[in-house]
Rosetta silent file (secondary structure, phi, psi, omega in degrees, C-alpha in Angstrom):
SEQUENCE: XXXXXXXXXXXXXXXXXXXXXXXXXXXXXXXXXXXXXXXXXXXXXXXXXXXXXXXXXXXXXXXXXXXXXXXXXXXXXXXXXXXXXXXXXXXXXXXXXXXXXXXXXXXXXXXXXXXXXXXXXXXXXXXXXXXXXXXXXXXXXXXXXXXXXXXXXXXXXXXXXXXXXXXXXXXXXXXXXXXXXXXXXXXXXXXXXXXXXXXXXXXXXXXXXXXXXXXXXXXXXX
SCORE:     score description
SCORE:     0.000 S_00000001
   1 L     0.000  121.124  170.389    0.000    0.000    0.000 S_00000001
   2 L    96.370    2.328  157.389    1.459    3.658   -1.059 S_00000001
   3 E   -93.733  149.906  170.794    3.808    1.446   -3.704 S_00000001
   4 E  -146.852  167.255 -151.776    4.093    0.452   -6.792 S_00000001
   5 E   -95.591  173.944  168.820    6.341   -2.014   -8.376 S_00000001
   6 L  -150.789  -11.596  174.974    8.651   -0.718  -10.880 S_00000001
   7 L  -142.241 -157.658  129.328   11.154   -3.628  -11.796 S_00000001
   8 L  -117.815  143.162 -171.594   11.227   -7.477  -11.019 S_00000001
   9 L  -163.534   88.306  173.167   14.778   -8.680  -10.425 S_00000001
  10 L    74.903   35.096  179.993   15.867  -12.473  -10.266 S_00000001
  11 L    65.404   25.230  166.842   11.212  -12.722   -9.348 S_00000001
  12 L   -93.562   76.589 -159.030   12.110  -10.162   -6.716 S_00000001
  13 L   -78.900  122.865 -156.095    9.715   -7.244   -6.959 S_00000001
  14 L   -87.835  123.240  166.967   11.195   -3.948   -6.685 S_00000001
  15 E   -81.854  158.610  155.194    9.113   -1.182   -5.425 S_00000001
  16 E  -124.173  143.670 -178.043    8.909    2.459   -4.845 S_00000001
  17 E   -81.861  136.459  160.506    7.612    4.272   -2.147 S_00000001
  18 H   -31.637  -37.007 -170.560    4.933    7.356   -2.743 S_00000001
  19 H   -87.067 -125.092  -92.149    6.956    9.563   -0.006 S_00000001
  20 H   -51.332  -44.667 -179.184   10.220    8.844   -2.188 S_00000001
  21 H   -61.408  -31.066  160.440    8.548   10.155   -5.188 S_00000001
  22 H   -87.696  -15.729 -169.890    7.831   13.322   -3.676 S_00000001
  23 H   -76.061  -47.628  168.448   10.719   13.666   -2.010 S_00000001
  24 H   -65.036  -12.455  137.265   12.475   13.242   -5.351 S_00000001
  25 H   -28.774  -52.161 -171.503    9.867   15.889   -7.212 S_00000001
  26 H   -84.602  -38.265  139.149   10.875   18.242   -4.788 S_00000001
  27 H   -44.745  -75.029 -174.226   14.853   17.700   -5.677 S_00000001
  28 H   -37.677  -90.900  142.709   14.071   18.213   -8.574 S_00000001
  29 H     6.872  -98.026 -164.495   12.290   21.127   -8.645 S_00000001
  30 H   -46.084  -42.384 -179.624   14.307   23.054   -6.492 S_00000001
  31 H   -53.489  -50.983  165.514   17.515   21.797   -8.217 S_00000001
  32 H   -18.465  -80.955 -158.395   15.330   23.188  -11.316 S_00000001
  33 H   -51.123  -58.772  154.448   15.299   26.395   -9.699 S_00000001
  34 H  -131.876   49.363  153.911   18.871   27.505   -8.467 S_00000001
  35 H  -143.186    2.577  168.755   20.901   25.556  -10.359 S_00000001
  36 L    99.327 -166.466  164.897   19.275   25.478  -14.224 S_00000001
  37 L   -95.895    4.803  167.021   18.657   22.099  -16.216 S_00000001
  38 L   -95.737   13.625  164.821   21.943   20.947  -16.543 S_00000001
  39 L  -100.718    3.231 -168.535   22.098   20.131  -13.014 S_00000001
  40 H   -77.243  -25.349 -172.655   18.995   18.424  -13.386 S_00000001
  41 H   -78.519  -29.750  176.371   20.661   16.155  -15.556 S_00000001
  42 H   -80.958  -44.495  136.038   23.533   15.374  -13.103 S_00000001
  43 H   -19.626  -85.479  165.838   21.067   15.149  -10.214 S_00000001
  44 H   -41.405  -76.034   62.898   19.337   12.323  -12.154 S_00000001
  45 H    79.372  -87.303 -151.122   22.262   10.617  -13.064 S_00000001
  46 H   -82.067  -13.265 -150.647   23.740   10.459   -9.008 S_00000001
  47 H  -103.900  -18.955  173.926   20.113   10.065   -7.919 S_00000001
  48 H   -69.453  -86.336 -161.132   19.858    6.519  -10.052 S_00000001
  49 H   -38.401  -69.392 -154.477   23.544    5.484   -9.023 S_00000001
  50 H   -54.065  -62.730  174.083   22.522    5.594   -5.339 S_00000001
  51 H   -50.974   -5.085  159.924   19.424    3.843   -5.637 S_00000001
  52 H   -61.857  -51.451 -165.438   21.043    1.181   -7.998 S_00000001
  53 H   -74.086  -45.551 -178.805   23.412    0.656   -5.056 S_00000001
  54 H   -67.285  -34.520 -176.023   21.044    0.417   -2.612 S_00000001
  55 H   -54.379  -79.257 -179.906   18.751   -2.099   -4.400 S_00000001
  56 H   -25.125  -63.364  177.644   21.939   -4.133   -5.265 S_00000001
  57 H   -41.849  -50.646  160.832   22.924   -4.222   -1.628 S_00000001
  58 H   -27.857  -75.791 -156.283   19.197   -5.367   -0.946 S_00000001
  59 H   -60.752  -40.669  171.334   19.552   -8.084   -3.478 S_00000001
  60 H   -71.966  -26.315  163.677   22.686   -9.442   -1.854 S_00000001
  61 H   -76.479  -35.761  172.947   20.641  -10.030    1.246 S_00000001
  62 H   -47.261  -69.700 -154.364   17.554  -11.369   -0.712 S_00000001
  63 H   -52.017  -41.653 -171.584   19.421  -13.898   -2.670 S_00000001
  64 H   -83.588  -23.526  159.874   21.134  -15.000    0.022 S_00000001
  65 H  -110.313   26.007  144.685   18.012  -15.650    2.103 S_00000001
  66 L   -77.635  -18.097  175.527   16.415  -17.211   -0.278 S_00000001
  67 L   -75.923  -43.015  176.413   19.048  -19.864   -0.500 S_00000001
  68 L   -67.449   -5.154  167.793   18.442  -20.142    3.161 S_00000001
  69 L   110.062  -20.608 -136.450   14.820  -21.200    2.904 S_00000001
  70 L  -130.423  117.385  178.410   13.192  -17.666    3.765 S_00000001
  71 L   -77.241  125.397 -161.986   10.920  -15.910    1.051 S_00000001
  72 E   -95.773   99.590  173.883   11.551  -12.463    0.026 S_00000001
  73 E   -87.250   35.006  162.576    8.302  -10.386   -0.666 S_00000001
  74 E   130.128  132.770  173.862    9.797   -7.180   -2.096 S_00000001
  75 E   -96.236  113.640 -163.788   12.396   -4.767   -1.803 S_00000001
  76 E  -108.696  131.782 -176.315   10.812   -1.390   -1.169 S_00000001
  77 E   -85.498  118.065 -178.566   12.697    1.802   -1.771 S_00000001
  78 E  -140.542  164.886 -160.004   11.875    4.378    0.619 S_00000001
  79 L   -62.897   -7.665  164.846   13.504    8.071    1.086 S_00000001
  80 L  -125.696   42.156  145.159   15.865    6.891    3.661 S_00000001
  81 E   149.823 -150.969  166.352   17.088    4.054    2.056 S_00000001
  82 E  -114.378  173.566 -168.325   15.900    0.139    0.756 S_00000001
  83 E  -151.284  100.783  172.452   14.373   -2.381    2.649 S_00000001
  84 E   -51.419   98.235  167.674   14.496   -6.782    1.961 S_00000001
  85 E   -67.958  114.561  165.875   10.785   -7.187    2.891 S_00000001
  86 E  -116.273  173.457  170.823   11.209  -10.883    4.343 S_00000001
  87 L   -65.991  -31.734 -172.859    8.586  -13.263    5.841 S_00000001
  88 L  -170.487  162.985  160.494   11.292  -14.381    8.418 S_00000001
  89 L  -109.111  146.459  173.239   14.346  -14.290    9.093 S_00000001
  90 L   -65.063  143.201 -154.583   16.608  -17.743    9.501 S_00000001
  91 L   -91.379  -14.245  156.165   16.553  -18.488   13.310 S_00000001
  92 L   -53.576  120.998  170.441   20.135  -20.073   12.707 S_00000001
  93 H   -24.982  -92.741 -164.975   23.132  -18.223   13.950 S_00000001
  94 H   -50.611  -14.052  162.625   25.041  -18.692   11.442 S_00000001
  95 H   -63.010  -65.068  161.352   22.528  -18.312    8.775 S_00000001
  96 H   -73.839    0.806  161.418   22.013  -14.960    9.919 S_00000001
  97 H   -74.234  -35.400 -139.151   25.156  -13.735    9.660 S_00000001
  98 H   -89.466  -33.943 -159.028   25.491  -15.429    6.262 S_00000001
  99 H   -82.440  -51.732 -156.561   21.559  -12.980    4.923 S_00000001
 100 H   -61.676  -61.812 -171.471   23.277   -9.984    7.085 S_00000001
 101 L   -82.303   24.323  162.874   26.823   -9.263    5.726 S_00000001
 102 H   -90.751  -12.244  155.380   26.057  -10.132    2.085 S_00000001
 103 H   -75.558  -23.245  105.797   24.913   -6.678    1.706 S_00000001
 104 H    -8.356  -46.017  170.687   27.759   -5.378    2.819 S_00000001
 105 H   -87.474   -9.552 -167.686   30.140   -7.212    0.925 S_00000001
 106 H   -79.628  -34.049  177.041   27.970   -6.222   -2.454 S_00000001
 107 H   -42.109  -45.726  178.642   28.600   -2.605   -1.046 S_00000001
 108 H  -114.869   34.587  146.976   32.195   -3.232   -1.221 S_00000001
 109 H   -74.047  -25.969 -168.950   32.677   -5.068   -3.988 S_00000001
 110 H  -104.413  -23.580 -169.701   30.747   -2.241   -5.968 S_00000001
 111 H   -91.478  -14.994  166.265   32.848    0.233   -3.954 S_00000001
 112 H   -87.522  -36.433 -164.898   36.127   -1.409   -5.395 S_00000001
 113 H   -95.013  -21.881  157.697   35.389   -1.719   -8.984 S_00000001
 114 L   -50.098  -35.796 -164.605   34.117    2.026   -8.803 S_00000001
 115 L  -109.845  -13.035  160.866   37.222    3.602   -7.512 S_00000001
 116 L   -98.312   14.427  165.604   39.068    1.153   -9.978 S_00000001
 117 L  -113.425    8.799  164.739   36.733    2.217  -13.094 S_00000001
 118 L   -86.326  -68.082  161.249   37.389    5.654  -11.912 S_00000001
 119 H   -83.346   31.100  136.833   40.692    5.921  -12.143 S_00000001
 120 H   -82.230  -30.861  146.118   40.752    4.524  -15.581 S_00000001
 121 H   -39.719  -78.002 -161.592   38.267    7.040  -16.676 S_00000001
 122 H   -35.951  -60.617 -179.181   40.955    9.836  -14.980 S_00000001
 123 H   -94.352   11.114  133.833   43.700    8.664  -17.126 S_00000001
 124 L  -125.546   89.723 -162.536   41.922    8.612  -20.169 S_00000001
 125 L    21.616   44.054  151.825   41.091   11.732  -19.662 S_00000001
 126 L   -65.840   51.569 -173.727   37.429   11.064  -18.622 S_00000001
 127 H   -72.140  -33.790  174.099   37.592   13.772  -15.786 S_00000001
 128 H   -68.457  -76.476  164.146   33.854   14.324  -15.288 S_00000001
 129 H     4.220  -63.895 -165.122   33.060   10.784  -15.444 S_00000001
 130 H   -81.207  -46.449  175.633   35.546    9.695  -13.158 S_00000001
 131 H   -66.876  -20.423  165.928   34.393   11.733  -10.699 S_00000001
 132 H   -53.675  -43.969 -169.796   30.880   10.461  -10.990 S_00000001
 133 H   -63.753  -55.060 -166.469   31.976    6.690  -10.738 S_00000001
 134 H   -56.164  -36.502 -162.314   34.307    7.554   -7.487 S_00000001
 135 H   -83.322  -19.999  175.001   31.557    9.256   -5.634 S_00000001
 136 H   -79.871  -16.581 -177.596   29.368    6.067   -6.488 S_00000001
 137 H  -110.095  -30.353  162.455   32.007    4.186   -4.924 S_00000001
 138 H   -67.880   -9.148 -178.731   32.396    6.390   -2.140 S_00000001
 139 H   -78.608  -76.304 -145.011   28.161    6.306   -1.605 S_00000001
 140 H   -60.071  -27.630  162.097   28.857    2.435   -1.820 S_00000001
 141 H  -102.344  -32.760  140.774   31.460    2.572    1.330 S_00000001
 142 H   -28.358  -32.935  154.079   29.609    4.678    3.200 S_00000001
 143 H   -62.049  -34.892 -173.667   26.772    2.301    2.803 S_00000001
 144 H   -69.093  -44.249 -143.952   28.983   -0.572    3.877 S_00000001
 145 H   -91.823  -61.687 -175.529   30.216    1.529    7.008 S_00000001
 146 H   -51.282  -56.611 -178.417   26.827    2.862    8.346 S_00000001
 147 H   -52.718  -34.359  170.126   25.327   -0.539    7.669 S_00000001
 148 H   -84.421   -2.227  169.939   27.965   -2.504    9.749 S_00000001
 149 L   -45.328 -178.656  176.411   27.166   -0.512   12.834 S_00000001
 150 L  -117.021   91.664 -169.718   25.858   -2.432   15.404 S_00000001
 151 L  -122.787   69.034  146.189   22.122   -0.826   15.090 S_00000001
 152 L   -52.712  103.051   80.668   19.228   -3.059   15.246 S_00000001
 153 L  -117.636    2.516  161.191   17.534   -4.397   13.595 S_00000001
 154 L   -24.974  176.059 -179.831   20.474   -3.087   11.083 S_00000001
 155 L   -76.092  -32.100 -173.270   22.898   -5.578    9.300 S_00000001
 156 L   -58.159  -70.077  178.603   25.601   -4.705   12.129 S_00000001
 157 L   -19.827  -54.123 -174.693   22.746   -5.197   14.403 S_00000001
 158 L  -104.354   13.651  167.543   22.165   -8.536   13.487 S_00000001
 159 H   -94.981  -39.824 -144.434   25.712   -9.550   12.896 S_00000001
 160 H   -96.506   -8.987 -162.607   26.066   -8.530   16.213 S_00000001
 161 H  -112.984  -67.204 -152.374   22.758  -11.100   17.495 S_00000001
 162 H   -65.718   -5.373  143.909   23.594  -13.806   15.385 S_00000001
 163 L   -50.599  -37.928 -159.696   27.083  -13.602   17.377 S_00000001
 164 L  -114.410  -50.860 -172.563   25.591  -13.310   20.842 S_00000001
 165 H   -58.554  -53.521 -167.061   22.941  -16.421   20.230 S_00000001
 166 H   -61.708    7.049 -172.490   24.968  -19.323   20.872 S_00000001
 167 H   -99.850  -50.895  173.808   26.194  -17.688   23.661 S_00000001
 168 H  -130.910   18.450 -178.674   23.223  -16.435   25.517 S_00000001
 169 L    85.882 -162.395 -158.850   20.289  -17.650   23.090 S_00000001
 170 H   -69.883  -62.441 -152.183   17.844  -16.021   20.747 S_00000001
 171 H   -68.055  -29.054  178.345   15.674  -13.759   22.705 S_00000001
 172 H   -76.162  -10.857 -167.537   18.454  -12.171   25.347 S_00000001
 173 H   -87.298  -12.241  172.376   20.482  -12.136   22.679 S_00000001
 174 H   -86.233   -4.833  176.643   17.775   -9.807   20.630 S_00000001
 175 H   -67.288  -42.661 -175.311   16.765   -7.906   24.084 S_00000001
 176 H   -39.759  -69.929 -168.559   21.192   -7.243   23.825 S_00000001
 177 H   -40.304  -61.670 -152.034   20.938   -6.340   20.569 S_00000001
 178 H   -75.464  -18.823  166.087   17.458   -4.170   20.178 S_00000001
 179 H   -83.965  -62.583  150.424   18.926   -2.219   23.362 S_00000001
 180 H   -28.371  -27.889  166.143   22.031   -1.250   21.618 S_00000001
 181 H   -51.835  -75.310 -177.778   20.043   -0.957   18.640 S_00000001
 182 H   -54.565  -32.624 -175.212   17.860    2.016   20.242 S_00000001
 183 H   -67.549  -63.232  175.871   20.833    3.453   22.009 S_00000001
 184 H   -46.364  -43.573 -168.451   22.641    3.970   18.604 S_00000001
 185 H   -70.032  -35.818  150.553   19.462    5.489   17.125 S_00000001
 186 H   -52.050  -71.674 -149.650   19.438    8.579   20.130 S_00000001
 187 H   -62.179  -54.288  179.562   22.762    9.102   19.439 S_00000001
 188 H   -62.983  -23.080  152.159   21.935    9.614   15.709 S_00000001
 189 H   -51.363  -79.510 -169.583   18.747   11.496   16.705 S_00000001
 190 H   -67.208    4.891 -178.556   20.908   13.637   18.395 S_00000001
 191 H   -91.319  -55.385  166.956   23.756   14.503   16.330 S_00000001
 192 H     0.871  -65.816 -141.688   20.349   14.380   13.584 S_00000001
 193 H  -108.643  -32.318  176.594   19.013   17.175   15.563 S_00000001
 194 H   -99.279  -40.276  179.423   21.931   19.133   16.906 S_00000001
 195 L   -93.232  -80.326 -160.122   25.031   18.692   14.755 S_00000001
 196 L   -76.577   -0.628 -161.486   24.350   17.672   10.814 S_00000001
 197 L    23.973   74.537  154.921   20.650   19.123   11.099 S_00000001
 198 L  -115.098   88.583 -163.323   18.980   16.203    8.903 S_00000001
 199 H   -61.706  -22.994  153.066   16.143   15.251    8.725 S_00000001
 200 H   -77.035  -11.407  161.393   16.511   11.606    7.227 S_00000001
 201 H   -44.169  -61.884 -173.471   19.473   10.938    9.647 S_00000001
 202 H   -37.405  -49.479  176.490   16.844   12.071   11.974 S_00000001
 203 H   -73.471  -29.574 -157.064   13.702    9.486   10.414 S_00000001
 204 H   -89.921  -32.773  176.117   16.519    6.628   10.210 S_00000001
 205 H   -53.083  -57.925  158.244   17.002    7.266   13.783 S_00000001
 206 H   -38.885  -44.890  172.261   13.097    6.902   14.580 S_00000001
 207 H   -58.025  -61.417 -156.889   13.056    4.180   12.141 S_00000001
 208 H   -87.528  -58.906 -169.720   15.794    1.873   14.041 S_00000001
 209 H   -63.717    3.387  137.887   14.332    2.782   17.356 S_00000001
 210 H   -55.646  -97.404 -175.248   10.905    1.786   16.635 S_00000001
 211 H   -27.943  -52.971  160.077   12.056   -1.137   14.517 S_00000001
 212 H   -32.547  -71.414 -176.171   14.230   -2.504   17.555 S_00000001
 213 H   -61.815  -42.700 -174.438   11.559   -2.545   19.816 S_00000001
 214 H   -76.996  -60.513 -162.984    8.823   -4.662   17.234 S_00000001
 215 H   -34.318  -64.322  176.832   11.743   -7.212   16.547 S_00000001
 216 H   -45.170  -88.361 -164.182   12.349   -8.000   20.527 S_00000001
 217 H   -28.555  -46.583  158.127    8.578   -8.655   20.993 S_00000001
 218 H   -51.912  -34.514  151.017    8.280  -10.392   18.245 S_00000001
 219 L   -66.478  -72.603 -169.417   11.083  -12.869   19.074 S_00000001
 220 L   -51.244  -29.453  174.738    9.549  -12.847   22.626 S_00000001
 221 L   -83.632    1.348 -174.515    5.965  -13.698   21.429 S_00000001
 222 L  -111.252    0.000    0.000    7.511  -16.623   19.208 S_00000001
């Protein structure tokens, strides 16, 4: 509801969110406004690349937890980032480790062949280019980096569980986790709110601290 599909990818259907679409309308626009149409063009162009990257990153978690047994109903794009809708997650340690960091390594796998199809643009003499492709590979470690935090229900987050169950089981180890989850998300509220003034830092914060809290319960009611 408030989506619509816009690709299929390996019978994975790729979505868009309604809020994204305005949010990007409103880029636009504005970009329109004080910077002409050829930034509009440039805009479009970096505004693609990221969302390619995030979807990809998605898709390295999908694939992989579909191999694992656990059916992936859609990856939905929303304005602060993508999201593997699954049915479950695998209740195996090691399983979840295996769905969590493969989005991560697609980040930096995409973030290596970027800063090495970059500087092969640079020396032949592809200077605009090259700077697009490096900044896509610099979105793509910065995606890697943020993503390993240990944030829950994040990927860190749950690298960080599926670490902690065999040690002190599922559910203390998602009460561990989902508190450390929410702890990281106030700190990024507040730097959100004080330092970078942003408001999606600010929503991703609200997002993981929220998100934290339905996982534990959810583990606790199972």
């Amino acid at each position: 509801m408030g989506s619509f599909q816009i690709a299929r990818v390996f019978g994975i259907p790729i979505r868009l969110h309604i809020t994204l679409i305005i949010v990007l309308a409103f880029i636009a626009v504005e970009s329109l406004i004080k910077l002409g149409p050829a930034a509009i063009v440039v805009g479009t162009i970096m505004i693609v690349s990221l969302f390619a990257s995030i979807v990809l990153h998605e898709l390295g978690h999908s694939l992989v937890a579909i191999r694992k047994g656990c059916r992936v109903r859609d990856i939905l794009l929303l304005p602060i980032g993508g999201m593997a809708q699954l049915d479950s997650m695998p209740t195996n340690p090691k399983d979840e480790f295996q769905v969590a960091i493969a989005g991560p390594v697609v980040s930096f796998l995409l973030a290596v062949l970027a800063w090495g199809a970059g500087d092969l643009l640079k020396a032949a003499g592809f200077a605009t280019a090259s700077e697009l492709v490096i900044w896509f590979g610099k979105f793509n470690l910065m995606l890697l980096l943020f993503n390993l935090l240990p944030s829950f229900p994040m990927d860190g987050g749950r690298i960080f569980r599926a670490w902690l169950t065999p040690r002190v089981g599922r559910l203390i180890a998602t009460g561990i986790a989902a508190k450390v989850g929410r702890f990281m998300a106030i700190l990024f509220g507040i730097a959100a709110v004080f330092y970078y003034h942003n408001i999606f830092l600010l929503i991703i914060a609200i997002f993981i601290y929220q998100a934290a809290g339905s996982e534990y319960r959810m583990v606790r009611i199972q």
